[in-house]
C-alpha positions in Angstrom: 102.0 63.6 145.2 103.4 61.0 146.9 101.5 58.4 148.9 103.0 59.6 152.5 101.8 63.0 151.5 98.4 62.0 151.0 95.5 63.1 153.6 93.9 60.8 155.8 92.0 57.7 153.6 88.2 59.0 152.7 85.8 57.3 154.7 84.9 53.9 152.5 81.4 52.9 151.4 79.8 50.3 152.7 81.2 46.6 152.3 77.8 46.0 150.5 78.0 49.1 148.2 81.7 48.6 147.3 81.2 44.5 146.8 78.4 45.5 144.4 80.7 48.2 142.5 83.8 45.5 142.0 81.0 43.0 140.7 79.9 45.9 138.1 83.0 46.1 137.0 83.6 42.2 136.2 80.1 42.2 135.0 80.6 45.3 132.0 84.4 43.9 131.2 82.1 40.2 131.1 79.7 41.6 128.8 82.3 43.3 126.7 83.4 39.5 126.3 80.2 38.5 125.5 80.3 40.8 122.2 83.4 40.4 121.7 82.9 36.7 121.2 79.7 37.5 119.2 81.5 39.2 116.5 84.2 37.0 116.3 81.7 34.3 115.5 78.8 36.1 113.5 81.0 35.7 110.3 80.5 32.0 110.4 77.1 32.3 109.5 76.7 35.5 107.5 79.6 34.3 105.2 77.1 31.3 103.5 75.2 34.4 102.6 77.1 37.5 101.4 79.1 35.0 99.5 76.1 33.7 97.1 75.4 38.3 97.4 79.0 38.9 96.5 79.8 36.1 94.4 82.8 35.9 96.4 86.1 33.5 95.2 87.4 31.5 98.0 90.0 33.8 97.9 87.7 36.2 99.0 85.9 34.3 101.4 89.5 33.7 103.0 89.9 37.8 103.0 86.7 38.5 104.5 87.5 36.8 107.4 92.0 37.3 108.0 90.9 41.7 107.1 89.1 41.4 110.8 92.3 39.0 112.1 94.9 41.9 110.2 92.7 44.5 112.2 93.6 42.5 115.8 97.1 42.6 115.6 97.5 46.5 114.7 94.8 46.8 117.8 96.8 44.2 119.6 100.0 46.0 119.4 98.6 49.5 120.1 96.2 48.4 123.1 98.8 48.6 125.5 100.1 51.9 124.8 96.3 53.1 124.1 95.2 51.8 128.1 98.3 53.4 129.7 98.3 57.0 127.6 94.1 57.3 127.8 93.2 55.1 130.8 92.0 51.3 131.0 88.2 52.7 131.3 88.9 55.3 128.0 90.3 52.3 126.2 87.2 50.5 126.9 85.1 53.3 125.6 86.9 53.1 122.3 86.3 49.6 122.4 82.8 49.6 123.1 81.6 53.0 120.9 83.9 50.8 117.8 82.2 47.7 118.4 78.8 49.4 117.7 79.7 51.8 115.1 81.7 49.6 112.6 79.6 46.2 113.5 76.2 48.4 112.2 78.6 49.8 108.9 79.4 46.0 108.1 75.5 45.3 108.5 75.0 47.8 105.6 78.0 46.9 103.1 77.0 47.8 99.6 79.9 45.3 98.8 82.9 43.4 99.4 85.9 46.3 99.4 83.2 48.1 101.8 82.7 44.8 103.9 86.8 44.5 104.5 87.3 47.9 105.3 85.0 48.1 107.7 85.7 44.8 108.8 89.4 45.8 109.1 88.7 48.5 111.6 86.5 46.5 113.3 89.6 43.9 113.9 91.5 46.7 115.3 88.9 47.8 117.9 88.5 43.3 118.3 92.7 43.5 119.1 92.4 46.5 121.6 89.8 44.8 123.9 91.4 41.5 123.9 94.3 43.7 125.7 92.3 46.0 127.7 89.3 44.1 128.5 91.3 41.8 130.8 93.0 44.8 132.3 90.6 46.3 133.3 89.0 43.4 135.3 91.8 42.2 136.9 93.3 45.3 137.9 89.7 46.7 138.7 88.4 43.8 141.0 89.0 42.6 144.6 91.4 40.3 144.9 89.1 37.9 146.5 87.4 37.9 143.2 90.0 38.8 140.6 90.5 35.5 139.4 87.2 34.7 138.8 85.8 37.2 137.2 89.2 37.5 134.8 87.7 33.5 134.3 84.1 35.1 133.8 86.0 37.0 130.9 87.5 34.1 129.2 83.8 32.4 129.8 81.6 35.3 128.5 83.6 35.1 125.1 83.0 31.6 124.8 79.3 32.1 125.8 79.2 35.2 122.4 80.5 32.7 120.2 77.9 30.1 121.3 74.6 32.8 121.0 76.4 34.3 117.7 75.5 30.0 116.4 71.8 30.2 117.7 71.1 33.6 116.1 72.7 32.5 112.9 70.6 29.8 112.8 67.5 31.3 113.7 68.0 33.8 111.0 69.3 31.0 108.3 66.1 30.5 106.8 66.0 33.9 105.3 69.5 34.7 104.5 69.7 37.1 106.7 73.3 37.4 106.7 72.9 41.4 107.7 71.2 41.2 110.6 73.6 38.2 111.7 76.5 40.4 111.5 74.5 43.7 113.0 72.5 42.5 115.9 75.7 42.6 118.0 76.2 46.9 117.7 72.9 47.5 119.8 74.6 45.8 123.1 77.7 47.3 122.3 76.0 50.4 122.7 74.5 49.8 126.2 77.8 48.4 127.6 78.4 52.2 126.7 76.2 53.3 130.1 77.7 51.6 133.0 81.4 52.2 131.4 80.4 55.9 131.8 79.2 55.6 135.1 82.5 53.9 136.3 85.9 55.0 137.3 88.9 54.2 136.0 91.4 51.6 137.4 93.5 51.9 140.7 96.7 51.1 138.8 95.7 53.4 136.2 95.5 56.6 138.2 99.0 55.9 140.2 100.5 55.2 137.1 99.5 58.6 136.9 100.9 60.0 139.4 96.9 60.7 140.9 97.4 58.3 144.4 94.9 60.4 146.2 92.5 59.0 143.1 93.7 55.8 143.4 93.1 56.0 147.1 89.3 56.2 146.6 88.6 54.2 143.8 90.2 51.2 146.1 87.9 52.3 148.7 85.1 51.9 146.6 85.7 48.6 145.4 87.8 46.4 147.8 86.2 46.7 151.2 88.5 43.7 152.3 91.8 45.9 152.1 93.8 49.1 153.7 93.4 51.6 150.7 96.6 53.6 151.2 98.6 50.0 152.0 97.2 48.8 148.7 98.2 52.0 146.6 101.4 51.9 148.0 101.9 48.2 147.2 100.9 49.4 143.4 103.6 52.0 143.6 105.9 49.5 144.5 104.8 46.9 142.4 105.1 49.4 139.1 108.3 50.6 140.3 109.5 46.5 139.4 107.8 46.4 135.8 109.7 49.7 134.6 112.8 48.9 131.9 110.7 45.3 130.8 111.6 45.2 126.8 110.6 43.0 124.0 114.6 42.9 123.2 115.1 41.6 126.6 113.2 38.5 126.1 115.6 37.5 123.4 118.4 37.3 126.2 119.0 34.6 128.8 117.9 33.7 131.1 114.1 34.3 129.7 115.0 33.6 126.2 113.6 29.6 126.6 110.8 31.4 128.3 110.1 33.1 125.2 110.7 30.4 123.4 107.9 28.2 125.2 105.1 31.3 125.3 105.7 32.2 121.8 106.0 28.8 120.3 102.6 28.2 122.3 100.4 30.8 121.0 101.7 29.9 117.5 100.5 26.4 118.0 97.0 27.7 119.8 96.0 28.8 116.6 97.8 27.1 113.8 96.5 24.3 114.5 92.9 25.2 113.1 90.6 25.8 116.3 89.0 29.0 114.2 88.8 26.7 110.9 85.8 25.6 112.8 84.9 29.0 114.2 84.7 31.0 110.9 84.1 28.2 108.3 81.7 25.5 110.6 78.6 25.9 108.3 80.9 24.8 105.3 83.0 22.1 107.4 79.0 20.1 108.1 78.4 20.3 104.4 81.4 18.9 103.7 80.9 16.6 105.8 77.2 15.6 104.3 74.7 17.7 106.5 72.4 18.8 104.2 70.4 21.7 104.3 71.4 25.7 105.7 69.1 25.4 108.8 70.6 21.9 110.7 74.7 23.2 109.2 74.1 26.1 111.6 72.0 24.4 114.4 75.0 22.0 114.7 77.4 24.6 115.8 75.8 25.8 118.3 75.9 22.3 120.1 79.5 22.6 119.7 80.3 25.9 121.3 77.9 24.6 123.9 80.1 22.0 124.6 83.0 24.3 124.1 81.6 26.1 126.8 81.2 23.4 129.8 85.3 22.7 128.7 86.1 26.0 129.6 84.1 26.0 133.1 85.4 22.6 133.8 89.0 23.6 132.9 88.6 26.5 135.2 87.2 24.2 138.1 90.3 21.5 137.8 93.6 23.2 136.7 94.6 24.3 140.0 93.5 20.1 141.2 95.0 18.4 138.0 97.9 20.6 137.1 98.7 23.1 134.3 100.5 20.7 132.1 98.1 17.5 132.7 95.4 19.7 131.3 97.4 21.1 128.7 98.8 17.9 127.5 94.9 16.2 127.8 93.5 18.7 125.6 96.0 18.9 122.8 96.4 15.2 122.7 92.2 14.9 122.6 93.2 16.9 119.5 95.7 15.3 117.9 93.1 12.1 117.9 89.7 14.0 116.8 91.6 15.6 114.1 92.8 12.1 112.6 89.5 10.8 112.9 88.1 14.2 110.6 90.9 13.0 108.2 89.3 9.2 108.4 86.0 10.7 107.8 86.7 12.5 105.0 88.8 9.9 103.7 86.0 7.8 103.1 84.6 9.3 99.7 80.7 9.7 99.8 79.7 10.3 103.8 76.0 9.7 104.8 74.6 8.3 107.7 76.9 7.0 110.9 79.6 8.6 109.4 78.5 11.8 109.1 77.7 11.8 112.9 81.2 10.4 113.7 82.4 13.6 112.1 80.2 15.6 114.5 81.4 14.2 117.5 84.7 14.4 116.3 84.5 18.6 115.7 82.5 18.9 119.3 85.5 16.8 120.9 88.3 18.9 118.9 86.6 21.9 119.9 86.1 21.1 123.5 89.7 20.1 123.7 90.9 23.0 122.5 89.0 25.1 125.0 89.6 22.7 127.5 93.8 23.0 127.1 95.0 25.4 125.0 92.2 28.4 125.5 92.6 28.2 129.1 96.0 27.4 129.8 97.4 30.0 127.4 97.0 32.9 129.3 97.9 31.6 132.7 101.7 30.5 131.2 102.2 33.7 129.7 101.3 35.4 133.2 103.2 33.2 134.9 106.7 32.7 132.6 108.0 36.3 133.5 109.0 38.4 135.9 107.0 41.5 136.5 108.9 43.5 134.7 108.4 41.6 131.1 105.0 40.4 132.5 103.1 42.0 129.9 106.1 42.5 127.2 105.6 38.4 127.4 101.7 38.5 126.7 102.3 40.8 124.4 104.6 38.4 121.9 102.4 35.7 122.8 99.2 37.2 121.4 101.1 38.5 118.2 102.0 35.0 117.6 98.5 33.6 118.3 97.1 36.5 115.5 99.6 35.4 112.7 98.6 31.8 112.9 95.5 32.9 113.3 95.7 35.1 110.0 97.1 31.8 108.5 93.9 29.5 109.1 91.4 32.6 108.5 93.0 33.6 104.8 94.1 29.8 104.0 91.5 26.9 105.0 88.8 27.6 102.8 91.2 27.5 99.7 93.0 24.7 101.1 89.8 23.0 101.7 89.2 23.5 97.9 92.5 22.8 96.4 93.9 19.2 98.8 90.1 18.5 99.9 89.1 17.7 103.3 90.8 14.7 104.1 94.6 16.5 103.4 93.5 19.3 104.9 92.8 17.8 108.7 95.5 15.7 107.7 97.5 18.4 107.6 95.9 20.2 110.6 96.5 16.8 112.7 100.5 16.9 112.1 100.3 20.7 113.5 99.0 19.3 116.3 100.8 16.6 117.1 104.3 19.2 116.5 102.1 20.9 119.6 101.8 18.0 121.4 105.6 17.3 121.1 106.4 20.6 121.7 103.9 21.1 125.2 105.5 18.2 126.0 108.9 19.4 125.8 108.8 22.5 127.2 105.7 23.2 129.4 106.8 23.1 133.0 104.0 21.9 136.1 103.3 25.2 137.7 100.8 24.1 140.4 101.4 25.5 143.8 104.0 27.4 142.5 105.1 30.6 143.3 105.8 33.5 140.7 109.3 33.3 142.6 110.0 29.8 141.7 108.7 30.0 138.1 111.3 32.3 137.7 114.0 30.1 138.7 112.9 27.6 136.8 113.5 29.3 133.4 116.8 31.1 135.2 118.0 27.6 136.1 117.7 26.4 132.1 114.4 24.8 132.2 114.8 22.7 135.5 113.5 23.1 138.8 116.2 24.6 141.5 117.4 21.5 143.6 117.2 22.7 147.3 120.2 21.6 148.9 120.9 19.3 151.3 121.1 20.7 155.2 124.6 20.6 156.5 125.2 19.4 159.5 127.2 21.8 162.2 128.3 21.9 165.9 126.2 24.2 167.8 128.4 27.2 169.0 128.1 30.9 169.0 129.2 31.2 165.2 127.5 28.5 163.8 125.7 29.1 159.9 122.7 27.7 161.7 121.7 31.5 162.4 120.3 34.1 159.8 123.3 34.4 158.1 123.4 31.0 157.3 120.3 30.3 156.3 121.1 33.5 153.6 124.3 31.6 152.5 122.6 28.4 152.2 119.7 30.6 150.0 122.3 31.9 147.7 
């Protein structure tokens, strides 16, 4: 049915009642990110424990933790397909009804092989909400909101990995490395309840072909808009994104486009930000913190400063600039990162220099969420046309998981095998290649429209030069009318 066809709009809810549905619907997508960033985390602690249960090489400790990163990038590559065939809101059922299933199983491991199974699947169900979670917020919320609460998102993850710290430490005394990985499925399951009671997406339902759907599910949650105008702006706006290809984005004029997104999700996580996540408890004793209950308090401290990063990045990046915050944050890197290779250079480490150390993993971390983690997702959005838009993301986040494989399977041995010291070292050199390379090719986007991106990368990597007004004799056929100002366009 097509949108001139449909009958007159239904009569809209209340601006209160359909303000307080949109919020529900950032809220449950929020919370979703809030376990999400739980079980991402939880391993961190549990994997002090399981591996004195396990007697696990650090081979193994390596697997435990890239099975759940091989997991996210088969539910990475399927999410897409998964939230367009089933719906945004089924996909987040999936997500949700996974998350408490297989996080309960791993709870219960009788052993290793059990552990990365289950640990596996739970990676796939991880790589399907880091597609559909977002989706479903942004294309579910007002726009007078949309931003934010697609910010709340990127926030609530943060906030999972920094409770996942507090919980491992509260439970550190006992070696309760089950209940560290389990407490997360009863959540999960709640999240379960409002998800039900919710519709699907706008987008989703004219993708569909169900506008008269669409019609009222944007009544009910944007009071600030014409329903049928917005559908019909959907229509049209999904109309542009048919035909966008992966194989297009090896062809100019977005090739350097691809180019800059993919090379910058490589460098996100090759350059160790999840060295800390998963292996922090072993980093502090390394690094002379003694004792399981202060290895895992100190982490905490770190995601909490991890956490005022990503608010404050959120608060400036439209003030400062995409690249001056970019640039900040991975060059606050490059310099915490020598000093861990200072540290551990030393030899023996006790006293000041162990502290030194811990300022220099709460700075690196900070920075991190500071540039990369919250500028990452606004280039890819912003380096393609609508058509590729989420083609783009799409390579992006593949290249993020692989590096992020890397550092999940390869620190700890590393760690082992160079020691410390060579290891940052090594980490350090990644990220000044990222510094290099941000510097390079990352273009200042603020106050920029989606138009003008787009010519940037269509004009090689340089901003369009406006040319200069000519100067003409007024008369009846003078270019100083429409048609010249089209000419002058071209």
């Amino acid at each position: 049915m097509s949108i001139a066809t449909l009958s007159a709009t239904p009569p809209p809810p209340s601006s209160r009642a359909a303000r307080r549905t949109g919020r529900l619907f950032a809220l449950t997508g929020a919370f979703v990110g809030v376990v999400y960033g739980y079980d991402t985390g939880s391993i961190s602690g549990a994997l002090v424990f399981l591996s004195r249960d396990f007697h696990l090489t650090e081979v193994e400790k390596g697997l435990v933790n890239s099975i759940l990163v091989c997991g996210s990038i088969v539910g990475a590559l399927i999410g897409g397909k998964l939230a367009d065939a089933l719906g945004r809101k089924a996909a987040m059922l999936i997500v949700a009804g996974s998350y408490a299933v297989f996080v309960a199983l791993s709870a219960l491991a009788p052993n290793v092989v059990v552990l990365d199974l289950v640990r596996f699947l739970l990676g796939v169900a991880i790589g399907i909400s880091i597609v559909a979670a977002p989706l479903y917020v942004a294309e579910s919320t007002p726009a007078r909101i949309r931003g934010a609460s697609v910010a709340a998102y990127q926030v609530a993850t943060v906030a999972g990995i920094v409770i996942t710290y507090f919980v491992n430490w509260g439970l550190s005394g006992g070696g309760h490395w089950r209940w560290m990985l389990g407490l997360s499925a009863l959540p999960a399951a709640l999240v379960l309840i409002p998800l039900l009671r919710l519709p699907d997406t706008p987008r989703w339902y004219v993708l569909k072909g169900r506008t008269e759907r669409a019609v009222e599910v944007m009544a009910m949650t944007d009071p600030d808009v014409d329903p049928r105008a917005e559908v019909a702006a959907v229509s049209a706006a999904l109309a542009e994104e048919s035909g966008g290809s992966a194989r297009s984005l090896l062809r100019k004029p977005y090739a350097r486009a691809a180019f800059f997104v993919v090379g910058l999700g490589f460098f996100c996580q090759i350059t160790g930000i999840n060295a800390v996540t998963y292996y922090s408890p072993q980093i502090f004793e390394e690094m002379g913190f003694t004792g399981d209950g202060q290895n895992f308090l100190l982490p905490s401290f770190v995601q909490l400063a991890s956490l005022a990063a990503t608010v404050l990045a959120i608060l400036v990046i439209d003030r400062l600039g995409r690249r001056v915050v970019l640039l900040c944050g991975i060059g606050t890197m490059v310099m915490m990162l020598a000093v861990l290779t200072a540290v551990f250079g030393t030899g023996e480490l006790s006293g000041a220099t162990t502290w030194i150390g811990f300022g220099a993993i709460l700075l690196f971390t900070a920075a991190f969420n500071f540039g990369f983690g919250s500028l990452i997702w606004v280039y890819a959005s912003e380096a393609f046309p609508a058509q590729l838009r989420s083609t783009g993301a799409s390579v992006m986040l593949t290249a993020d998981l692989v590096a992020n494989l890397l550092i999940a399977q390869f620190f700890p041995s590393l760690m082992a095998w160079a020691g410390a010291a060579r290891t940052f070292a090594g980490l350090a050199a990644l990220a000044l290649a990222a510094l290099v390379f941000a510097s390079a090719t990352a273009p200042e986007t603020k106050g920029r429209q989606l138009e003008e991106i787009q010519g940037y990368w269509r004009n090689g990597g340089r901003w369009p030069v406006a040319p200069e007004p000519r100067e003409v004799s007024p008369g009846p056929l003078s270019p100083t009318g429409p048609a010249g100002c089209a000419e002058r366009g071209a």
